[in-house]
ZAMARGU-4260 file (C-alpha; in steps of 0.2 Angstrom, whole numbers, plus 5000, padded with zeros to 4 digits):
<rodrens>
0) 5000/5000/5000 | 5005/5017/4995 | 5002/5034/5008 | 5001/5034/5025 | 4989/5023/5033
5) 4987/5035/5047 | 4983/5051/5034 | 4967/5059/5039 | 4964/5063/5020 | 4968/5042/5018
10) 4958/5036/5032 | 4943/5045/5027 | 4943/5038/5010 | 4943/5020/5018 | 4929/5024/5028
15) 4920/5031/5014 | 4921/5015/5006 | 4931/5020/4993 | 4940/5005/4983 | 4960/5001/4983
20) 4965/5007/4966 | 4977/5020/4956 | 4976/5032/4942 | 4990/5039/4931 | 4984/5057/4932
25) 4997/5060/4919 | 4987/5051/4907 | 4970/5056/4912 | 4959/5072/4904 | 4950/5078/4917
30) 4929/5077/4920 | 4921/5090/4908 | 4904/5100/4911 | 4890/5094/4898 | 4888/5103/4885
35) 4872/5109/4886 | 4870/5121/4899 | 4853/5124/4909 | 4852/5141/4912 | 4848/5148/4927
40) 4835/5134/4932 | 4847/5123/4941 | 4853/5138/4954 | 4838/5134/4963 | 4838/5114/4962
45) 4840/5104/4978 | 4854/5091/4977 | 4866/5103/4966 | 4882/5112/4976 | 4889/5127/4966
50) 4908/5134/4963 | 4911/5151/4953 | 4917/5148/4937 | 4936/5151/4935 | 4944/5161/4922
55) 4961/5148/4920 | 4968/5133/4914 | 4964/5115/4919 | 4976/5107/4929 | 4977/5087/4937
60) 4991/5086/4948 | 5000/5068/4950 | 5011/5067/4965 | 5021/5051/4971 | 5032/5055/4985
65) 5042/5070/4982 | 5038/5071/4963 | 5023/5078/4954 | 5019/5079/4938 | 5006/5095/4930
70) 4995/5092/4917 | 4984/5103/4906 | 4968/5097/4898 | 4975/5088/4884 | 4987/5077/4892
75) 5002/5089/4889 | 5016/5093/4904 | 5013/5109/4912 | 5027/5105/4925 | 5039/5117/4920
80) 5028/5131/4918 | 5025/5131/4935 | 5038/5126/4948 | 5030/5134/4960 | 5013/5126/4959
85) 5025/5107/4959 | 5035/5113/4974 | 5019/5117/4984 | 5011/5101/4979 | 5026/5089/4983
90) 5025/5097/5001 | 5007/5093/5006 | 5009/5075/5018 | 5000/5062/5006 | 5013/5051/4997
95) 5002/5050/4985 | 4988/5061/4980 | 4980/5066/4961 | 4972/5083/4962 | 4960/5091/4951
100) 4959/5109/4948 | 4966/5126/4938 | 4980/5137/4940 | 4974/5156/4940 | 4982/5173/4941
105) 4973/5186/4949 | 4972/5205/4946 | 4974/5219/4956 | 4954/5216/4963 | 4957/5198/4964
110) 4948/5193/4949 | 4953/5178/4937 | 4963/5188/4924 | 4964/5176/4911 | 4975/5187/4898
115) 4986/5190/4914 | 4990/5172/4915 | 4996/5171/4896 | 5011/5176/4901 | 5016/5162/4911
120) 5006/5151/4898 | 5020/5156/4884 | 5036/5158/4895 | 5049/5143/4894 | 5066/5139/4899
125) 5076/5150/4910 | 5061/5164/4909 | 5049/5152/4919 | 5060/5157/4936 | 5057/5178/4932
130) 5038/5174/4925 | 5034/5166/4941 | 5038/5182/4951 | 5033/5193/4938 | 5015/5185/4939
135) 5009/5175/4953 | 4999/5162/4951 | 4986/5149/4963 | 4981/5130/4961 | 4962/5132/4965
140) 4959/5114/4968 | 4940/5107/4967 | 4942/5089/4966 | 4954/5075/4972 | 4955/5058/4962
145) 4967/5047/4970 | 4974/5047/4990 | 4986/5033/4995 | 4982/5017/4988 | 4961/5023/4986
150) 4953/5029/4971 | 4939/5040/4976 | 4932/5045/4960 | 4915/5032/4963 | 4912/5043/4978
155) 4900/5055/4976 | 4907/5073/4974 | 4901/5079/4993 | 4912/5064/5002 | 4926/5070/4989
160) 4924/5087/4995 | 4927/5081/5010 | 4943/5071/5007 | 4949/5087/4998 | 4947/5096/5013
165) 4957/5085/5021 | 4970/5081/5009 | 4976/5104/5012 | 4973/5106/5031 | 4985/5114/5036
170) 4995/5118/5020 | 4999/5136/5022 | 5008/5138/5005 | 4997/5155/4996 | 5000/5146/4981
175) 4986/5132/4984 | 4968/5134/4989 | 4955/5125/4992 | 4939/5131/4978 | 4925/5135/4989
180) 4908/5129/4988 | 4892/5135/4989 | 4874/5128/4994 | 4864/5143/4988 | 4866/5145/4968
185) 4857/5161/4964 | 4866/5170/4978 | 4883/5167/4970 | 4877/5169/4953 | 4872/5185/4959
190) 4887/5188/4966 | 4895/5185/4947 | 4885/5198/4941 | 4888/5210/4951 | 4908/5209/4948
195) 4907/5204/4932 | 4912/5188/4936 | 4909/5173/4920 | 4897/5163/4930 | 4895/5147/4940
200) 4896/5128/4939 | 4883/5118/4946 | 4888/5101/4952 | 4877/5086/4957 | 4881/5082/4974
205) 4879/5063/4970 | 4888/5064/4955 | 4904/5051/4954 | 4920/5057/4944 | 4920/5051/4923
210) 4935/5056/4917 | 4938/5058/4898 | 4921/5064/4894 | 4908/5077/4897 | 4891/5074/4909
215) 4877/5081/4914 | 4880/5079/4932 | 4891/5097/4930 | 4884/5110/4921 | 4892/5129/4918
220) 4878/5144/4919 | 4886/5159/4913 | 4880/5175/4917 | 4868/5181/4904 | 4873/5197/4893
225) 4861/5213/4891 | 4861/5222/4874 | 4850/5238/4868 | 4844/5234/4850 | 4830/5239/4838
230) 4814/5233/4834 | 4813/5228/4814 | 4797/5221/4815 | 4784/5208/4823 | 4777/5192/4819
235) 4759/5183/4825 | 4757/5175/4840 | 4745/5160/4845 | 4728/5163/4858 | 4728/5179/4866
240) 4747/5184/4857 | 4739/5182/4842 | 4742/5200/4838 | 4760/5202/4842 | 4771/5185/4846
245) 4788/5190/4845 | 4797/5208/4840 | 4812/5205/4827 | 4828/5215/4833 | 4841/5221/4825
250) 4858/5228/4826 | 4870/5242/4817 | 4887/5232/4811 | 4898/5247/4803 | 4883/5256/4798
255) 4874/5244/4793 | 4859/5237/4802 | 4859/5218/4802 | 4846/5204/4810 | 4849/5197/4827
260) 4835/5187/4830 | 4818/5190/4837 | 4811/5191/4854 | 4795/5185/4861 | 4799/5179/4878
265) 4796/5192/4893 | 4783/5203/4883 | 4767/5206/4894 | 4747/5211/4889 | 4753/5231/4894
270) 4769/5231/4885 | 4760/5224/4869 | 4748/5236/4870 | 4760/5251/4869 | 4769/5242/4855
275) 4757/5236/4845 | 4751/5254/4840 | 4768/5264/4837 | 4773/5247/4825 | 4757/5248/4812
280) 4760/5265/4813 | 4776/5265/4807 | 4771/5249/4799 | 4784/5248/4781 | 4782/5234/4765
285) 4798/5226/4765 | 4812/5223/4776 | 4823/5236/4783 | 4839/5224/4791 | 4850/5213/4781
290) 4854/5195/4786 | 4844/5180/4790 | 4826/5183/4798 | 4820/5167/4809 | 4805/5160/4800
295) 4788/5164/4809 | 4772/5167/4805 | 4763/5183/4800 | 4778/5193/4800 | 4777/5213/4796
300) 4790/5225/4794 | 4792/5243/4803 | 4806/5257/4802 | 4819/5256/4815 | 4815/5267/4826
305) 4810/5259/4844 | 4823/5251/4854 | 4822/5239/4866 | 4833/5231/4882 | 4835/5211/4878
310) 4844/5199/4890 | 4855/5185/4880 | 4866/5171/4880 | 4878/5176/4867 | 4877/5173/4847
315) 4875/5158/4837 | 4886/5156/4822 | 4877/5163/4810 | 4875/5180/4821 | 4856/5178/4830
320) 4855/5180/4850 | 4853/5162/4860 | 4840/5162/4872 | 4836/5179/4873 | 4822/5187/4886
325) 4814/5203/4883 | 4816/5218/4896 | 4808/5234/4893 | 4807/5248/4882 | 4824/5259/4881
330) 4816/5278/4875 | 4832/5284/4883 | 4841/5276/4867 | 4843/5281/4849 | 4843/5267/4836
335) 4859/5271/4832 | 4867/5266/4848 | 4861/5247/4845 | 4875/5236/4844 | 4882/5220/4847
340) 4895/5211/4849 | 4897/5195/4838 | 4909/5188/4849 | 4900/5169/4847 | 4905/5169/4824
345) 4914/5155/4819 | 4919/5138/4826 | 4918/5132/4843 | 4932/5132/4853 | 4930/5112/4854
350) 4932/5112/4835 | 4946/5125/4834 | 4954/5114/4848 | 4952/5098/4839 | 4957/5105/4822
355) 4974/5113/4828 | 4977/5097/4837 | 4978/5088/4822 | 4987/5101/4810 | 4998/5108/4824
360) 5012/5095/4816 | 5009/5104/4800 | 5009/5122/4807 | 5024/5120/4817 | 5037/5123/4805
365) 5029/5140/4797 | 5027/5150/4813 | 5040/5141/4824 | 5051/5157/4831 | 5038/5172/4824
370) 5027/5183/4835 | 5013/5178/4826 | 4996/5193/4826 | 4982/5183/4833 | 4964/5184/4823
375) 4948/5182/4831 | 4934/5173/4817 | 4928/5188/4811 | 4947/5192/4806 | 4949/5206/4818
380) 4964/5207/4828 | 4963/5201/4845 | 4963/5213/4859 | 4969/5201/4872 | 4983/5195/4863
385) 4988/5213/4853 | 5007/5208/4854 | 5005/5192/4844 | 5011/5177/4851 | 5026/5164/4850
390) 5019/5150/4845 | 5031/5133/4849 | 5022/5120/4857 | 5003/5116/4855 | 5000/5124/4874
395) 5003/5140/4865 | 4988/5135/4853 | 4978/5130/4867 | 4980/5147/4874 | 4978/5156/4857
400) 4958/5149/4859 | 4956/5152/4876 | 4961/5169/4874 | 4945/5172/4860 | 4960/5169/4846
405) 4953/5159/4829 | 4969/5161/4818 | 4988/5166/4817 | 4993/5180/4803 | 5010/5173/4797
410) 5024/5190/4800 | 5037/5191/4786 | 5051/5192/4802 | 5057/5183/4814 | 5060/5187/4831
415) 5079/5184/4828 | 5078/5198/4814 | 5065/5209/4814 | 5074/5218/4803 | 5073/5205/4790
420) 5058/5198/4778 | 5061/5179/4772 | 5047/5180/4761 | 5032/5193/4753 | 5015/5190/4748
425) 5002/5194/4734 | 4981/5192/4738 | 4973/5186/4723 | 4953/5187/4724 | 4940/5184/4712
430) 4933/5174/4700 | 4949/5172/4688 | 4960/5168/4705 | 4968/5154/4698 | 4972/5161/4683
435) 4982/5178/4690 | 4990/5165/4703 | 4999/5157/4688 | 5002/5174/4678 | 5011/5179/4695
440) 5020/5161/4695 | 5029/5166/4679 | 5034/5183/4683 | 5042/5176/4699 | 5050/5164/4691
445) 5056/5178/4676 | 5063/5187/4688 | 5074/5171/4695 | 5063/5166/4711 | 5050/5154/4715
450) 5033/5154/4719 | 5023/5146/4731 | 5004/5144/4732 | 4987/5142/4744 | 4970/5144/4748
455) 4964/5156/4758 | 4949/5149/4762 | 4935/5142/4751 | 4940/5155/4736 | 4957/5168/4737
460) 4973/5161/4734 | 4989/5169/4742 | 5005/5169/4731 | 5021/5168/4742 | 5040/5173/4737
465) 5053/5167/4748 | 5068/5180/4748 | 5081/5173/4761 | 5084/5187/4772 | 5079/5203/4761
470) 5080/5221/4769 | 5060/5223/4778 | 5062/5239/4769 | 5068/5230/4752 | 5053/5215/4751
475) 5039/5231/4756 | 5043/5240/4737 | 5048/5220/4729 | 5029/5216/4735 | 5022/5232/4728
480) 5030/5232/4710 | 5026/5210/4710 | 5008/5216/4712 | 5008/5234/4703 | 5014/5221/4688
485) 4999/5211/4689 | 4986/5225/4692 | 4984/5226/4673 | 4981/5209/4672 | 4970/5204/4686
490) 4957/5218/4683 | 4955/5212/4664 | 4950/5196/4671 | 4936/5202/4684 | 4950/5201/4699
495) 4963/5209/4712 | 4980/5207/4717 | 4986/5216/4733 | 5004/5214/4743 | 4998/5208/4759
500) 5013/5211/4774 | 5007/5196/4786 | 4993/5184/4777 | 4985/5168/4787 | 4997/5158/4793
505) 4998/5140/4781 | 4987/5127/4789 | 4977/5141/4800 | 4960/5144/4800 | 4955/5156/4786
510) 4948/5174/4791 | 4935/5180/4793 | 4924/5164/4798 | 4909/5166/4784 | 4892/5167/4793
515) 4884/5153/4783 | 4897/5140/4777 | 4910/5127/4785 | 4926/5135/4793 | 4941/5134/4781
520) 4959/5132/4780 | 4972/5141/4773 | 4980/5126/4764 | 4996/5127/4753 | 4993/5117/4738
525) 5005/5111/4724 | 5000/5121/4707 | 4996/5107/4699 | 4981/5106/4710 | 4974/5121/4707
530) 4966/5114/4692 | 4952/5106/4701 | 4951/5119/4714 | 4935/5127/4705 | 4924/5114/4710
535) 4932/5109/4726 | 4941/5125/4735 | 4928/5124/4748 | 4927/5105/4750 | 4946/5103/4752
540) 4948/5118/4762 | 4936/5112/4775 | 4944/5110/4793 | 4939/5091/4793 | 4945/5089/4776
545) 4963/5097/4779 | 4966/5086/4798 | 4962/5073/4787 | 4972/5078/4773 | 4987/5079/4786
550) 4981/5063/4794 | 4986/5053/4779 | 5003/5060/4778 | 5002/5072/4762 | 5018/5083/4759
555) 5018/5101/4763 | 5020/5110/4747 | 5025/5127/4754 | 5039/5115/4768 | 5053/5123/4756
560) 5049/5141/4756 | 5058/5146/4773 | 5075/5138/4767 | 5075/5143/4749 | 5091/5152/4745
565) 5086/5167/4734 | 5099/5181/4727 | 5088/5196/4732 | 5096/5212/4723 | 5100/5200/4708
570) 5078/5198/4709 | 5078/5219/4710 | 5088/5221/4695 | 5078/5208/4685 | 5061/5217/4692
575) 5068/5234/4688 | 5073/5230/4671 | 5053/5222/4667 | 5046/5239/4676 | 5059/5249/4663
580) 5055/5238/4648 | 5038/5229/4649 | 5042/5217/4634 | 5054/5209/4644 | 5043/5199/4656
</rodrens>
């Protein structure tokens, strides 16, 4: 038997009944909350306990005798990122002891500051040491999975608690803490949105510990968002709603006003008597919003003049409000001050997470050692990241989606020569694409360098010249004259070539996430494949279709470009002589 027999935290667990047996908490991806979350409904349920929601990264902490091993949510090391939360472990008295938990840094009001945490996410090696005093960091531990020679995971989550509690009397290192729980729900959910604070997991009290897989017995209820938007329209209702069942909503997206769903939810007899009258009386024939209505009955348009308070829980994919709850009539508002954010477009993180898993391999090599900008899905730059980010290990991926990030712009420097730019690229949209991708193929190649091809997406292609290490200054005016040459050409044919400085990274997701549509890659192809990409760009540039494509071991056209060898000015001179003499191309 491992542990001390005479362990409080051991003892217990015998006495709950809990069966000899180990785990490998190196190997183990922790419990996950289902998927489908309940709303506020369960904060009053009997037979539920409740824990705020933290703001970190999952942890499971294996320790056997004086060494302990850290793992994220993926079954990847997190030891050396955090020595400090190790060292604290290996001193609590069990011999052995599997925790469950997340490492969280806090901000100045003690709030989970999750973009303050990046920086020990992405610090290695001999930073780790400076990092750790830099930014401080807590193991909130929630759960224990093994003490001793016991696995308590078929004990119910309240007789866990209790072996928790056990496992850190006494421990007075500030760098673990027990995570509280609550028997009133609503109370602390309050409580979240009052500090702005994500929300609360509910947790069965009987519930046992699956790991490697999601349950019903622990579910998250984030705190609901409010947004000020304007009525569009209405549509019928049934019985005595007959007249007015729902109010369409809309929002203004750079000027333009854009359909967000409807709202019928929350609406009482007084309210739709006001409403009722001002809509006919402003009553218009056709739509005045853009974007996908939700098909109801009866529906009839007005102008956009009333505004209205909705609660939500975020935004589909396509744009449209989740759950949303009507709250009264804003005439403190213009409709001009209606927005929203659309912070929910593209994939889910669980599909981002997946996809990067499998292409990370591919990845690697084309942003290894560049501070790459991060894009959200609708391909604006990340404000929590607005420095880029080092990507070398998949962590750093992990921490990309966490942080809100969809895809990684691929910078023509790297970090060890900013200086410097290894390659430029040409944006190439429009319905002749393929064809100006192979007219810029020849005059890269005229001008003695080579040419590398992909997809951005489901329809632009991105034309990449490698240049070694050409002056940043240098590849700005190459890039400008390669796509000043091709302007001609391109706009005969119904298309457009731009120099773009930093274009998706190869094997990221493609930006912006279209509203309607699968997520793409941007995949580099060979140029012999572009003649079938007419018909299939879409289909083979589809997330599942690129892991796959990965999967089966395809090579990686644009591998190459970062070590080609190029003569830079003797490249200039060629281009300078076929600005100076067009026939020479």
């Amino acid at each position: 038997m491992t542990g001390h027999p005479t362990s409080p935290a051991h003892r217990l667990a015998i006495e709950l009944g809990a069966p000899r047996g180990d785990r490998d908490g190196t190997k183990l991806v922790p419990m996950l909350c289902g998927r489908d979350e309940t709303g506020e409904r369960v904060l009053g349920e009997q037979g539920w306990m409740f824990e705020l929601k933290l703001d970190g990264v999952r942890i499971l902490a294996d320790k056997r005798g004086d060494r302990v091993a850290l793992g994220y949510r993926k079954v990847r090391s997190a030891t050396d990122s955090y020595p400090e939360i190790a060292e604290a472990v290996a001193k609590l008295g069990e011999e052995r002891v599997v925790l469950d938990g997340e490492v969280v840094a806090f901000d100045e009001h003690g709030k989970p500051d999750f973009q303050r945490l990046g920086t020990r996410i992405q610090t290695r090696g001999r930073g780790v040491r400076r990092a750790a005093h830099a930014v401080p960091v807590v193991y909130v531990i929630f759960d224990v999975l093994v003490v001793g020679d016991r696995d308590v995971t078929s004990l119910p989550i309240e007789a866990r608690k209790t072996i928790l509690e056990k496992v850190l009397e006494g421990h007075t290192s500030g760098h673990l803490r027990l995570h509280p729980t609550f028997a009133d729900g609503r109370q602390l959910f309050g409580l979240c949105r009052d500090h702005q604070l994500e929300g609360v997991v509910a947790k069965r009290a009987s519930s046992t510990y699956r790991p490697d897989g999601r349950s019903e017995d622990w579910v998250k209820v984030k705190c609901e968002l409010d947004a000020d938007l304007v009525v569009i329209g209405w549509t019928e209702g049934e019985g005595r709603r007959s007249r007015l069942g729902a109010l369409d909503l809309a929002a203004y997206e750079d000027g333009r006003l854009v359909v967000r769903g409807s709202v019928g939810s929350g609406l009482d007899e007084d309210t739709i008597d006001v409403l009722v009258d001002r809509l006919v009386a402003n009553e218009v024939p056709r739509p005045v919003a853009e974007g996908r209505y939700l098909p109801k009955r009866g529906r009839r348009h007005t102008k956009p003049e009333i505004v209205v308070s909705v609660r939500h829980m975020g935004l589909t994919a396509d744009g449209l409000m989740r759950h949303p709850v009507f709250r009264g009539v804003r005439p403190d508002l213009s409709p001009s001050d209606c927005t929203i954010a659309f912070a929910a477009r593209g994939p889910s993180k669980d599909a981002l997470y997946t996809y990067y898993e499998a292409a990370f391999a591919a990845l690697l090599p084309h942003v290894r050692g560049r501070a790459c900008p991060v894009l959200r899905a609708d391909g604006a730059p990340s404000s929590s990241l607005p420095g880029g980010i080092v990507v070398d290990d998949l962590e750093a991926l992990r921490f990309v989606v966490e942080a809100g990030g969809a895809s990684l712009s691929l910078p023509p420097a790297r970090t060890s020569n900013t200086g410097a730019a290894d390659f430029v690229a040409l944006r190439i949209e429009g319905a002749s694409a393929i064809r100006v991708a192979r007219h810029a193929r020849e005059l890269v190649t005229a001008a003695g360098l080579e040419a590398f091809v992909k997809a951005s997406g489901a329809s632009d292609l991105d034309v990449l010249v490698p240049l070694g290490d050409a002056p940043a200054g240098g590849a700005k005016v190459l890039a400008a004259l390669f796509a000043r040459m091709l302007a001609a050409f391109a706009e005969g044919l119904g298309a457009s070539v731009t120099a773009v400085e930093a274009p998706i990274a190869p094997y990221a997701v493609a930006v912006p996430v279209p509203a309607r549509g699968p997520a793409c890659a941007s995949l580099p192809l060979a140029w012999d494949e572009l003649d079938g990409l007419h018909d299939a760009g879409a289909a083979i540039t589809r997330l599942d279709r690129v892991a796959e494509r990965i999967a089966r071991g395809a090579s990686d056209p644009m591998r190459a470009m970062h070590e080609a060898r190029v003569d830079f000015a003797r490249a200039v001179q060629a281009i300078d002589s076929f600005v100076r003499d067009p026939a020479a191309r």
